[in-house]
C-alpha positions in Angstrom: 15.4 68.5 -14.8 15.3 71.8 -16.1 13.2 73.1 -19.7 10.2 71.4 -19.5 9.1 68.0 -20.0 11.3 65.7 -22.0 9.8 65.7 -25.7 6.8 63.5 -26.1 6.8 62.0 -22.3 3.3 63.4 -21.1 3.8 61.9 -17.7 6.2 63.9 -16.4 5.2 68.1 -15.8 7.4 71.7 -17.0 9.1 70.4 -14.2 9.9 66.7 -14.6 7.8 65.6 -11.6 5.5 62.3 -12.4 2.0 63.4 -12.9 -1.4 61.4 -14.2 -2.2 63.3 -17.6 -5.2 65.0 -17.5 -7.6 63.2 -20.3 -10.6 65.5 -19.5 -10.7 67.5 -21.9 -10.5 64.2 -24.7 -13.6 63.2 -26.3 -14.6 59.6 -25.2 -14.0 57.1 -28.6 -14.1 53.8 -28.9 -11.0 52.1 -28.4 -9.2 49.2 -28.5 -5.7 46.9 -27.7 -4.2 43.8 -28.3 -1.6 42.1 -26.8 0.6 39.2 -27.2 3.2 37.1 -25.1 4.3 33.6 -24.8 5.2 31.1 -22.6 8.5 28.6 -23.4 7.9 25.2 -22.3 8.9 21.4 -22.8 7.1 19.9 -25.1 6.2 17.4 -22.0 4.8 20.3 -19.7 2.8 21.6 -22.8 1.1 18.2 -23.1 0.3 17.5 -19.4 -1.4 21.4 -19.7 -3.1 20.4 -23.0 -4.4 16.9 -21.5 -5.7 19.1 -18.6 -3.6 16.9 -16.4 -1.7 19.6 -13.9 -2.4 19.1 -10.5 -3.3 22.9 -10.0 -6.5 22.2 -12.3 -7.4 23.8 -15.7 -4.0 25.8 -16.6 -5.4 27.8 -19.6 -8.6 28.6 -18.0 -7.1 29.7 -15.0 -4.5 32.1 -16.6 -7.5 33.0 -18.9 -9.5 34.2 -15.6 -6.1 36.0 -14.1 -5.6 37.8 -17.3 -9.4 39.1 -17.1 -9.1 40.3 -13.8 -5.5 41.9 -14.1 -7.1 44.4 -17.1 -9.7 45.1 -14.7 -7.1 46.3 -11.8 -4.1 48.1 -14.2 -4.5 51.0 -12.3 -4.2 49.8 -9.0 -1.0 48.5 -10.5 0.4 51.2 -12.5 1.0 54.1 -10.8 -0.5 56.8 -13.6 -2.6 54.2 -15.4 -6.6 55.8 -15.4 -9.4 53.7 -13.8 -11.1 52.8 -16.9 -14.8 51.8 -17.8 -13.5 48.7 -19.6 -16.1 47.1 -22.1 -14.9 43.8 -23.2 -11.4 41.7 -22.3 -11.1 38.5 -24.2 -7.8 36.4 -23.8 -6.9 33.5 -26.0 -4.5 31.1 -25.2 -3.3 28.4 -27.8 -1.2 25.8 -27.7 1.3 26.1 -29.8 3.8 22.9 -30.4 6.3 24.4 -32.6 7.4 27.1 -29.6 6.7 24.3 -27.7 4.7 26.8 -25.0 1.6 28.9 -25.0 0.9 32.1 -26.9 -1.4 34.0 -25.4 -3.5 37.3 -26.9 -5.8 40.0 -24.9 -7.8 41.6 -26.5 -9.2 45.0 -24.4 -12.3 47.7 -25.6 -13.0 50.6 -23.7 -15.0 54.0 -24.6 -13.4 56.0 -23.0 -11.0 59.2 -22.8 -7.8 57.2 -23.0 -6.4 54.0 -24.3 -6.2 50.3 -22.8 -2.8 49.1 -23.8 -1.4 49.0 -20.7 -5.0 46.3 -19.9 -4.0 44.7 -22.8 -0.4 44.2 -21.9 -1.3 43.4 -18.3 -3.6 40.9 -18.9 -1.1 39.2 -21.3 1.4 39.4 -18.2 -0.4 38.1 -15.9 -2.0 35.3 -17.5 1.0 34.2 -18.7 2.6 34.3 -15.3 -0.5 32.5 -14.0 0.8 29.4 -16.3 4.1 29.5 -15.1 3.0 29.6 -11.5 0.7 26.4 -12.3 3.1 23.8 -13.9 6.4 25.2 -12.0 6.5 22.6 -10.1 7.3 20.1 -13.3 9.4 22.5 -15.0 10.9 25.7 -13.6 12.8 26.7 -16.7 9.7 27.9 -18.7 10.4 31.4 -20.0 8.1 34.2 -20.8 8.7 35.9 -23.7 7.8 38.6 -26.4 5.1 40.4 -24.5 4.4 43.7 -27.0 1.7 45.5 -28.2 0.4 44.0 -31.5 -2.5 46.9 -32.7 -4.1 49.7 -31.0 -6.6 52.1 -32.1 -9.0 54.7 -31.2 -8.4 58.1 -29.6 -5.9 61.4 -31.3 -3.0 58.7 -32.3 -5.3 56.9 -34.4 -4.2 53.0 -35.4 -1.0 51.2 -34.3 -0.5 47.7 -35.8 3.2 46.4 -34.8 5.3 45.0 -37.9 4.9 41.6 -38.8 7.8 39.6 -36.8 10.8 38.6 -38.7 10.7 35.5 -40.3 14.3 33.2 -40.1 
């Protein structure tokens, strides 16, 4: 790669080599992410989690726990991903009969020099892999789906709120 960077990647240098951005010279904001994924499931497999009746134990409060402690380790995880002073990650995972499945949210705060959607979307990840690998055993063909940032904001770019999804 010759030129400089490609336009509006900031982890790549002139050169095109990988680099972690340098964030020190940022003022440290408030700031904050939220994900959203979901999980695909028979509407059988989505009773036995909401009766609390899988064999692994507690299914939501598991993948609530995994989803946690993923935002914590994004770094170690993603290769140019900051080690970040994280203040608050709250997952919610709701049942949801009409998918059937789960639909799980992270919410992520940090202040901080850079931004926590990639703790956001982890968390979402994870947790929501964390299901799967709980029930797989009754049903293998669950599907996760439609992980994306929902609303960012804090820091130079301001607010990010993703559009509404289409409605059939």
């Amino acid at each position: 790669m010759t030129g400089g960077a490609p336009t509006g990647l900031t982890h790549f240098d002139g050169e095109g080599h990988a680099h972690m951005v340098d964030v020190s010279g940022k003022p440290v904001t408030d700031r904050v992410a939220v994900a959203r994924g979901q999980v695909v499931m028979s509407a059988q497999t989505l009773a036995l989690i909401s009766a609390g009746q899988a064999k692994k134990g507690d299914v939501l409060g598991v993948a609530r726990l995994a989803g946690i402690m993923a935002a914590k380790k994004t770094s170690d995880l993603i290769p140019l991903c900051h080690p970040l002073p994280i203040t608050k990650v709250a997952l919610d995972l709701t049942p949801d009969p009409a998918l059937p499945g789960i639909v799980v949210e992270a919410t992520v705060k940090t202040g901080g020099q850079t931004g926590v959607e990639m703790e956001a979307l982890t968390a979402v990840s994870v947790a929501c892999l964390t299901i799967y690998d709980m029930v797989k055993a009754v049903e293998k063909s669950m599907r996760i789906e439609g992980i994306h940032l929902v609303l960012k904001d804090g820091g130079a770019s301001g607010l990010y709120q993703a559009a509404a999804p289409h409605q059939p």
